[in-house]
N, C-alpha and C positions, 0 to 999 in steps of 0.2 A: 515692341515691348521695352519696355524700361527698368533700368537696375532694378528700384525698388519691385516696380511687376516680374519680374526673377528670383530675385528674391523671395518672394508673397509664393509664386507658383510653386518654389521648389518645397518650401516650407511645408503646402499645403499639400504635396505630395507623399509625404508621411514615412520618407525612407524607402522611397518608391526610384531616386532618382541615378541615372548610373551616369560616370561620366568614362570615357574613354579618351586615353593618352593617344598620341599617333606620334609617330618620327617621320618628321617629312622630308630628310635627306634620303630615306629606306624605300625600299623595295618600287611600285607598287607590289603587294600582294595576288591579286587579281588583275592582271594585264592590264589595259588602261583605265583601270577605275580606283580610285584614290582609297589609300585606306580608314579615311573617312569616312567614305562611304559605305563603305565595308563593317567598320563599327556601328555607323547608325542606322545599316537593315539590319543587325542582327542584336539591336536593341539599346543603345548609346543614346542619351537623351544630350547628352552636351559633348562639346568634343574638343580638347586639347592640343593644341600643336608646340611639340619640342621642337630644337634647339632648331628652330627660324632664325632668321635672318631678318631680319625688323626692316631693313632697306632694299633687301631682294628677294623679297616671298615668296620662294616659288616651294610649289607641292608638286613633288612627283607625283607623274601622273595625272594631274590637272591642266586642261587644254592652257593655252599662251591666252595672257589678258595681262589688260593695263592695269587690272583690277582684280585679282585674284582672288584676297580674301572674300571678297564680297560675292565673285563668283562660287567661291567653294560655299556659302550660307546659303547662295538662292539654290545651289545643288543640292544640300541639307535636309534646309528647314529647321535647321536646330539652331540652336546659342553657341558662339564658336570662341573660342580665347587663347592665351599662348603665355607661355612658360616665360620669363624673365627670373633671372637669376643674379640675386645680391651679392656679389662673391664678396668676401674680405680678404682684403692683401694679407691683412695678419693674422689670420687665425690659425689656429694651435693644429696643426694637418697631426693625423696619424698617420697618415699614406703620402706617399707622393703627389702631390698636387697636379689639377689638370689644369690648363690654362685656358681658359676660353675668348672669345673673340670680343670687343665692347657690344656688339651689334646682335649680342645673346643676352646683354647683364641688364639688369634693369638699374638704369641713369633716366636722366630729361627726357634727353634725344628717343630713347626707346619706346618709352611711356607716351611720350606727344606722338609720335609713330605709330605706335596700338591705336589711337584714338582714331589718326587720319588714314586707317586701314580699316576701320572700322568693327574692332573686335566685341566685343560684349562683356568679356571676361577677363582678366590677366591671374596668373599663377605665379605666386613669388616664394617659389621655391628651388633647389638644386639636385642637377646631376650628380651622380656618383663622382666624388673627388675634386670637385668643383669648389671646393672650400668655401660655400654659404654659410653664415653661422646667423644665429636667432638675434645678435647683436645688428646685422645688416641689415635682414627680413625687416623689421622692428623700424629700421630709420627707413627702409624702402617703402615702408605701409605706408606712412606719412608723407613720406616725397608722392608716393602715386593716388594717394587722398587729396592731395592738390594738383595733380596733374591729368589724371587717369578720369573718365567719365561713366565706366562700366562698375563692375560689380571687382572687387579686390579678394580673390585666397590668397592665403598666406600660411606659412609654418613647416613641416620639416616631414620627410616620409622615413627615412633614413641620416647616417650621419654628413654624407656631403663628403666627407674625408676627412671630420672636421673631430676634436678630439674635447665633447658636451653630448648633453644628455640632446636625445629626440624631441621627445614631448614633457615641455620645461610648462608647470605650470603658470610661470611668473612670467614666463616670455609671451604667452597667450594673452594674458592679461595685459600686455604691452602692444602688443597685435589688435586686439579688438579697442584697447582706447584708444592707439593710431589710426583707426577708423577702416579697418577688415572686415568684411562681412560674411568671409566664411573661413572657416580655419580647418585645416588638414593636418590630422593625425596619423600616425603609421598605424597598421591595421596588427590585431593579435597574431602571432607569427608569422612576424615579416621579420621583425627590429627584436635579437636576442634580450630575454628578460623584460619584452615590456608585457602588461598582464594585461586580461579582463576587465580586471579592477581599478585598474589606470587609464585604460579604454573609458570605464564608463567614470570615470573622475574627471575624467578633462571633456569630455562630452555635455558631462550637468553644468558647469563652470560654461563652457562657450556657448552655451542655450540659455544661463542664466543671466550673461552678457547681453544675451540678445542677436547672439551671432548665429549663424549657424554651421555643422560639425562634417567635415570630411572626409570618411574613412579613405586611406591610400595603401595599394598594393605597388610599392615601387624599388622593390630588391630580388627581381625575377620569381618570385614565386607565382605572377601572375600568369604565365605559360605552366603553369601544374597542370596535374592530370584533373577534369571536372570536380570530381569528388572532391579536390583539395579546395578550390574554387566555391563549392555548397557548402563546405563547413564554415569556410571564412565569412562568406556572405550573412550566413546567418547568426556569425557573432556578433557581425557587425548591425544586424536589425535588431540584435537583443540591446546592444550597446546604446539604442537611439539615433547612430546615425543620418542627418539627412542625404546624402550622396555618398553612393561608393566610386569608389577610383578604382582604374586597374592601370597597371602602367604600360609601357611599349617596349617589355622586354620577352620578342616574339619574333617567331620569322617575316623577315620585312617591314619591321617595325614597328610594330602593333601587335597585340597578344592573342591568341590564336581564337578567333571568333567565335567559338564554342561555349571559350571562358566567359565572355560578355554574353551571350544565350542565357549561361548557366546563373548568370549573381540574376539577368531580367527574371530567372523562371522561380527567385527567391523573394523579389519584391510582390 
């Protein structure tokens, strides 16, 4: 399948499509079986890998190969991608900053690495405290519009530690003409005071682009109890969105399989 037939598919799936975060330093979950695979029986249509190691891939839990990623897609069958994270040296932190490794950030080296790993997708967006700001994201689109060969998200789910807004309509606009093909938004009560109304304001604007919209659960609300999980879901169908996100804050690093059931049993 190819970006643009990924694209087309997701499109054409009508806010049908989930994607599931994984921490692949965590757990496994279920004894030798990756939690990968754990998300995509219990209804994960694409699947996410944090804070990798772009030079040493390994997924707990995934038998020994020279060739990892490619072996965890032929175990799948899904579209698989990984998180690269734009940090800025200088951004205005409200927190204490974390510091992360080169071989997590998205530079060259990582991006040509994504490619010859063979991933489908990349996510350039950040960890809690990681200092990403929409300034980075923004130059990162562009670097991996020339670099990168898959499909490019891009944009913010949370602050990052970073002291600007989330969902900046102007930085979206800067995201999709550096050439992003899907943008993620924080989801209605995740990110204090972002509304419905702003949900579905930055949703018409990145469909109007031509891009398509991300709903993202990634400030632990994604381990709620179901119910919390059903309402989110379906503001986020009301909103337009084409994929929901949940993130991997869960036991073992992934969010509790249930949650992913619950947003499938909403599409």
């Amino acid at each position: 399948m190819t970006p643009q037939e990924l694209k087309q598919s997701i499109l054409a799936s009508e806010g049908r499509t989930v994607l599931s975060e994984n921490m692949v330093t965590a757990g496994p979950t279920a004894g030798d079986v990756t939690n990968s695979e754990l998300a995509r029986a219990f209804g994960a249509d694409l699947i996410l890998l944090n804070v990798l190691d772009a030079f040493n891939p390994e997924t707990n839990g995934l038998p020994a190969s020279d060739e990892p990623i490619k072996l965890l897609k032929k175990m799948l069958g899904r579209p698989v991608g990984v998180k690269l994270e734009p940090v800025d040296p200088n951004a205005d932190m409200q927190e204490e900053g974390l510091k992360i490794t080169k071989v997590r950030q998205s530079n060259q080296a990582t991006l040509e690495k994504a490619n010859e790993l063979g991933f489908d997708f990349i996510c350039l967006m950040g960890n809690p405290g990681t200092g990403v700001t929409n300034k980075e994201i923004g130059a990162a689109v562009k670097l991996a519009k020339e670099t990168f060969h898959g499909l490019i998200i891009a944009g913010k789910m949370h602050g990052a530690g970073v002291n600007e807004p989330v969902a900046n309509l102007t930085a979206i606009d800067e995201f999709i003409d550096n050439g992003a093909d899907i943008i993620l938004v924080p989801v209605v009560g995740t990110v204090p005071g972002f509304t419905q109304a702003e949900l579905i304001q930055a949703v018409k604007k990145i469909k109007a682009k031509g891009a398509l919209a991300m709903s993202a659960i990634g400030t632990s609300q994604e381990s709620s109890p179901p119910s919390t999980i059903r309402d989110i879901a379906l503001m986020n169908r009301i909103a337009g969105v084409d994929i929901q996100h949940t993130g991997d804050a869960g036991y073992g690093g992934i969010v509790p399989y249930e949650n992913i059931l619950e947003i499938s049993y909403e599409r």
